[in-house]
N, C-alpha and C positions, 0 to 999 in steps of 0.2 A: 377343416380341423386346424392349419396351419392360421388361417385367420383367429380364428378363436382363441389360440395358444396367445400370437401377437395381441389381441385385444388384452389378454389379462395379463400381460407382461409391460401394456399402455398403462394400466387402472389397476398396478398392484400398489400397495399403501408402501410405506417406508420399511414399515415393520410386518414382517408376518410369522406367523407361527406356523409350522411343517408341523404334518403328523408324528414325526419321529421325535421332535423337540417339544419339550413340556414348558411352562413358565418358568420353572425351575432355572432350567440350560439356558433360556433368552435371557434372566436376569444375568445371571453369571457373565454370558458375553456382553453385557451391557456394561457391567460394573468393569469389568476388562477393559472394554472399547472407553471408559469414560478415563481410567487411570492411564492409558496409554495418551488419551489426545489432552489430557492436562500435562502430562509432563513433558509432550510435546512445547504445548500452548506458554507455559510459562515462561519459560528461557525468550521465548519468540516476542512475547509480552517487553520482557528486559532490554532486547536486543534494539526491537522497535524505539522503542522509549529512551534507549543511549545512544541512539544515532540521533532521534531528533533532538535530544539535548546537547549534540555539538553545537547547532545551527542559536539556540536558547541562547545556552551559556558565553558565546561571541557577543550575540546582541547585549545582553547584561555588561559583560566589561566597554562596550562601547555606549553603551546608555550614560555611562559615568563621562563620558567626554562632552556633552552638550546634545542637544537639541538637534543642530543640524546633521552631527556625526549619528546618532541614531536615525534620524530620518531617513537617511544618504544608506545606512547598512539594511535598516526597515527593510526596504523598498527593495533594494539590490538581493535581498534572500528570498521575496517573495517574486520577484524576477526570474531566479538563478531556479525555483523550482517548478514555475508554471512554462518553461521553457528548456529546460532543461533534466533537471534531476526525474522529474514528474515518466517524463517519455524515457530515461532511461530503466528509469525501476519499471514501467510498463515493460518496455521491449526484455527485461529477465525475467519476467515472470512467466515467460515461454519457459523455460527451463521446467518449472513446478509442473508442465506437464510430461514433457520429455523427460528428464531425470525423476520423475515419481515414478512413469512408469516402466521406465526402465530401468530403476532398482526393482520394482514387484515383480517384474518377467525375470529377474537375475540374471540381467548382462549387465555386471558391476564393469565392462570397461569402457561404454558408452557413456557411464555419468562423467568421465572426464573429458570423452572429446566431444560431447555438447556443452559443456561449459567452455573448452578451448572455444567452440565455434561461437559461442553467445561472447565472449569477452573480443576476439575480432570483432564482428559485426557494432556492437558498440563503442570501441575505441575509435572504429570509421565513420560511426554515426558525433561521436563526440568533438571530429574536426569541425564540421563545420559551425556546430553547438558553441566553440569555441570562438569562433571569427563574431558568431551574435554578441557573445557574453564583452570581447572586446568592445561592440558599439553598443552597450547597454547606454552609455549617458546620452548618447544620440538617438535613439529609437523613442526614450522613456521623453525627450524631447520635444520630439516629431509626437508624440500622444499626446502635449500640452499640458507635462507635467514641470512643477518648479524648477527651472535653470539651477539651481545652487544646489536641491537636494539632488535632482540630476544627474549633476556635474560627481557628485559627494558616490552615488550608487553605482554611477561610470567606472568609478576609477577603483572600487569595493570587489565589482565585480568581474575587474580586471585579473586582479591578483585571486580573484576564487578559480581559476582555470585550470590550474592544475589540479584543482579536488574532483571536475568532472570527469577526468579519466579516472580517477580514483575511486570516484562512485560507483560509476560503473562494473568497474570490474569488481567492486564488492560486494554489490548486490550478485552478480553471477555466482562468487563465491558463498552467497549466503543460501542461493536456492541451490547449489549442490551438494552442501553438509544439513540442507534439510533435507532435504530429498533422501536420506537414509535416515533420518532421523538422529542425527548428530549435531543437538543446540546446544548442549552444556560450552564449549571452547567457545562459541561464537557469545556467545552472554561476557565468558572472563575476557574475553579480548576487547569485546565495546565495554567491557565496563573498566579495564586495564584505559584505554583510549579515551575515555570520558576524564578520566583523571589526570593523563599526562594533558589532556585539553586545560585543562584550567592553569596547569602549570602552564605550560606553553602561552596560553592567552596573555598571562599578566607578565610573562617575560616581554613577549613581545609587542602589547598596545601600552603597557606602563612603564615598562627597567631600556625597553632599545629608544623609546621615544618616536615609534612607527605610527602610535593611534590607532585609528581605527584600520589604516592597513596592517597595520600588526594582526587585527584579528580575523580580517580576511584570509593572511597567510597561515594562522594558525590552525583553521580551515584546512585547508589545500593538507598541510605537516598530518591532521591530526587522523583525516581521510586517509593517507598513506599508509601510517603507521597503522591502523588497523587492518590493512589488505596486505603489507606484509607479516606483520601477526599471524594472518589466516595462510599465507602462502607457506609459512612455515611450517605450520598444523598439516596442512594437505601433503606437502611433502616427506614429513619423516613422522607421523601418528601411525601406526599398525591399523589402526580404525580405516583408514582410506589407503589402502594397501592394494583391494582391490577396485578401486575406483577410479583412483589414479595411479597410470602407467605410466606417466610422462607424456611429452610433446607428442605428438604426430600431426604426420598430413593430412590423414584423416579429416581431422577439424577445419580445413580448407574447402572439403568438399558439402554439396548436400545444403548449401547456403539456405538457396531456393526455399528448401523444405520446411528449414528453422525460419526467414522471412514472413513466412507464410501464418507461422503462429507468433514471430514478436510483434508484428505491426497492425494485428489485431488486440492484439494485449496491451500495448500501447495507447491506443486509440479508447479504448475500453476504461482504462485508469486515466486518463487524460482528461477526456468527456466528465469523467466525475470529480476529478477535480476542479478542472478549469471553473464548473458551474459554480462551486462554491464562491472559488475569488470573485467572477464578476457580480457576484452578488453583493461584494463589498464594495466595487465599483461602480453598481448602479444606487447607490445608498448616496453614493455625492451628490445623485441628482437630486431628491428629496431636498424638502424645507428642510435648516436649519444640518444642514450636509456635516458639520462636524460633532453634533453628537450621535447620529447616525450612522455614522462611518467608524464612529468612536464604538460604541455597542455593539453592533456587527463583526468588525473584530476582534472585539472580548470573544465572543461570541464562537467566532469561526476555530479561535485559539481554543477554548473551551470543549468545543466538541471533537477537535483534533486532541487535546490531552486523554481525555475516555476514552477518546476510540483505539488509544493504543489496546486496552483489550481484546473489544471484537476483532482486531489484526491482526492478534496475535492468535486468535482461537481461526481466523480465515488460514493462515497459513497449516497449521495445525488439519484444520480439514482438507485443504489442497493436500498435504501430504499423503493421508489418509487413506484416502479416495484415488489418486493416481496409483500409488503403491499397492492396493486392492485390487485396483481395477488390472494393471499390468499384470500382476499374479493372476488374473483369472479367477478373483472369488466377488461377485458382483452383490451378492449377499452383505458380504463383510464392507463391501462400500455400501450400501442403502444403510446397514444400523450405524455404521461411521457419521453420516447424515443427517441422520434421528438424533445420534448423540447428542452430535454438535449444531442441531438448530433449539433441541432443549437445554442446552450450558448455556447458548447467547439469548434466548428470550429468557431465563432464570437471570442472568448476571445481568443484562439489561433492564429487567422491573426492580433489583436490589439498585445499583447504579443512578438509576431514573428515579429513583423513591429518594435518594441523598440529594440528587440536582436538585429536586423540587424543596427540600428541607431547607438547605441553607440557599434557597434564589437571593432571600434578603443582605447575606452578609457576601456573599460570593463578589458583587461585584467591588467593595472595598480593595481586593485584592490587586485590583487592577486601577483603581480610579478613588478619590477620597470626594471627587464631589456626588452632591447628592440626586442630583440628576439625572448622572449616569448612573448607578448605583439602582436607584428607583427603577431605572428605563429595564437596566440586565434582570431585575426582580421578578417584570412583569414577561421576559423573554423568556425564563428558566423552566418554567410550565413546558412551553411549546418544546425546546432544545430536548428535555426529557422525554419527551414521547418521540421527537425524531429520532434519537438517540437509539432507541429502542427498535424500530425498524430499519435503521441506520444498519445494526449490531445483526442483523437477519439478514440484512440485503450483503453486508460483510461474508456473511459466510457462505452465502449463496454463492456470494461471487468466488470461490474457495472451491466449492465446487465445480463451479464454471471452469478452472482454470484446470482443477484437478482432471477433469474429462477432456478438455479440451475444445471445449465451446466458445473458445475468445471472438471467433465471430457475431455468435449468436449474442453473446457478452454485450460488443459494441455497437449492434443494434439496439437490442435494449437500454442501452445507455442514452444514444442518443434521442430516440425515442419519448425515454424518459425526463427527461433534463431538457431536452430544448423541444419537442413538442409540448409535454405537459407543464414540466417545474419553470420553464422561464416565463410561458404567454398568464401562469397563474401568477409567478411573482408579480410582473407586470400590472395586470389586471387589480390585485389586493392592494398592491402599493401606489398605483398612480390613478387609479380608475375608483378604485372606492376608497383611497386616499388612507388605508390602514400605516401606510409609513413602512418603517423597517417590521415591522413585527409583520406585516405583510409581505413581504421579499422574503421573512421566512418561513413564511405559510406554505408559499409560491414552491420553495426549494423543498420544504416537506413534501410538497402532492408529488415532485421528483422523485424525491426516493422511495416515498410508499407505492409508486407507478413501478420502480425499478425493483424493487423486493417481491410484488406481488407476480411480476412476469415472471422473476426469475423461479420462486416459487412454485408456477405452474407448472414450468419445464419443467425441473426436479420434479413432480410430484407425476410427470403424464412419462417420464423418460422409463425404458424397456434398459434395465440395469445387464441384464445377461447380452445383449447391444453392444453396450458398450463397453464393456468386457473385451469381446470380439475383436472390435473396434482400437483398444487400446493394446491389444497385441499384434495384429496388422500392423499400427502405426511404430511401433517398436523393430518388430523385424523385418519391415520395408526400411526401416533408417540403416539398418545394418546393413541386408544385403547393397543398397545401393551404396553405402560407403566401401564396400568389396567391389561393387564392380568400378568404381571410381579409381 
């Protein structure tokens, strides 16, 4: 009998209907569940999207200084995140588990001292992060990349070193006021911080006469000012009254536990990103390496601007789903699920319907020759439809974190991307000689490898489990911070 029960809590669907619930009551909590994880989603949408337009709007004011000043900042941001930024936003998005579920179990004083303990363990991860980011011109060197741009991204991402402790602990700050579902302040502070950015940028690369280090420091100023924006929120908002109690020791202890889940969470974000950039890197090897490399990064930019969505609808279901799960209603997390993988395949076929509209004028944006232009035209097709599994694997992974599967995450990640997505880019690109539109082929069968595992799991996972599961992990964090 006990088998039997397990088998259909293996092979129950997303959505079910109880005898006691009509169609009626399921739509109701559907229409519910949907307005809850939009007004989650949206602020998340904002937040996302004005953080990565700090990193934008630098490169613009330094675009206007030459050639090699853009190259030297290019380079040095796309550095500073595959080495940096990349592993730290992984290593907080432990938190989206820890602080989800333990807001839904209602011990409001743990979401502060898992965030105290995620912003140590990062600050200590960010030393040495810093000693790299110091010999960026020597490393970028030593890979037999241009001495001058080099030199230019060395010394760029000299002066970015103080925005990695800043990142850091901003992202900590960002999954603890989601984690109760508090994004409205976090929206007006990045969007408060996006605007003193552009101030700040043209004081500093134009009226001091610093250039492009001007806008590397502007960086580091603009990072700051938003964590302490938020430090002020958390401290005197009545909203986080019971979340934050102030400092303790607390947050010293129990390291172990929180390692345990950031450095799978890291690894998990990392893996999927990484794959993208060397995508861009293996395109130099290709005939005719600079319009290749030149489309591909239209490209890789293109798909990073959209996907602010699906990010923001992932965090949106991280939240969902952890804070259901802690509360002990495993229900409320499976239609959470159902929601949000039909908002991301609906917004992804709308989405992917425009990519493909405008493939023709899209690449003007980027490039006035017509080459390029042509080349992103006949790319926009493909980008569209990865886009769209992309937006799925997105939420999946929301899920993942919201449970707490960052291992199982980084398996399929790697899995994905470097069994599948690199031996097929490989194969399309150099073996049947398809070029770049083959390297994206390659990193498509990646993600659609990485969406469809992760799909199974969700779809085979025993929800009242992990319920269980996620109040154990709750009041084992606590009692061993007591006995500590």
């Amino acid at each position: 009998m006990g088998k039997e029960k397990q088998k259909q809590g293996l092979e129950s669907p997303l959505i079910q209907v109880s005898d006691e619930e009509d169609n009626g009551v399921l739509g109701a909590k559907i229409v519910e569940e949907l307005k809850t994880q939009l007004w989650l989603a949206g602020p998340l949408i904002s937040v996302t999207l004005l953080q990565f337009c700090l990193q934008m709007i630098s490169i613009m004011f330094v675009g206007h200084l030459g050639e090699l000043a853009l190259a030297g900042a290019s380079m040095a941001t796309s550095f500073a995140s595959v080495t940096g930024f990349s592993l730290l936003r992984g290593m907080a998005s432990a938190l989206e588990t820890l602080c989800g579920q333990s807001y839904g179990a209602k011990q409001y004083h743990m979401l502060g001292i898992q965030m105290q303990r995620a912003m140590f363990v990062l600050i200590l991860v960010s030393i040495p992060l810093s000693f790299i980011w110091a010999y960026t011109g020597n490393i970028l060197v030593a890979l037999r990349q241009d001495p001058e741009i080099s030199a230019e991204a060395g010394l760029y991402a000299r002066l970015m070193i103080p925005s990695i402790y800043a990142y850091g602990l901003l992202q900590c700050q960002v999954r603890f006021l989601q984690s109760q579902n508090v994004v409205f302040p976090m929206m007006i502070s990045s969007g408060i911080t996006s605007i003193l950015h552009i101030f700040v940028c043209w004081v500093l690369v134009y009226k001091s006469g610093l250039g492009n280090k001007g806008a590397a420091l502007a960086n580091s100023i603009s990072n700051w000012i938003n964590v302490l924006l938020l430090v002020l929120y958390i401290k005197f908002s009545p909203v986080c009254k019971r979340t934050w109690t102030g400092f303790s020791k607390e947050a010293l202890h129990d390291i172990i536990n929180y390692l345990r889940l950031a450095i799978p969470s890291a690894i998990m974000l990392c893996l999927e990103l990484w794959s993208f950039e060397m995508v861009v890197l293996l395109s130099g090897l290709l005939p005719n390496p600079r319009l290749e490399t030149s489309v591909l990064s239209i490209s890789l930019n293109t798909c990073a601007l959209f996907y602010m969505i699906p990010l923001g609808l992932s965090g949106a279901t991280s939240t969902r789903v952890s804070n259901e799960l802690g509360a002990g209603h495993p229900k409320a997390a499976r239609l959470a699920i159902f929601v949000s993988l039909s908002m991301v395949i609906t917004q992804g076929i709308a989405v992917g319907s425009v990519m493909f509209f405008i493939r023709r004028a899209w690449g003007y944006c980027y490039s006035n020759e017509e080459e390029v232009v042509e080349y992103v035209a006949k790319l926009m097709p493909l980008l569209a439809t990865s886009y769209i599994f992309d937006g799925m694997q997105s939420v999946l992974s929301g899920v993942a974190r919201g449970c707490g599967w960052q291992k199982i995450g980084a398996c399929v990640n790697l899995g994905a991307y470097y069994l599948v997505g690199f031996p097929a880019a490989m194969l399309f690109a150099f073996i049947f000689h398809i070029g770049g539109k083959g390297l994206w082929m390659g990193i498509m069968c990646g993600v659609f490898t990485q969406m469809l595992s992760l799909l199974i799991i969700t779809l085979q996972t025993n929800w009242e489990q992990e319920a269980k599961k996620a109040t154990e992990r709750v009041y084992n964090s606590i009692s061993t911070n007591s006995v500590s």
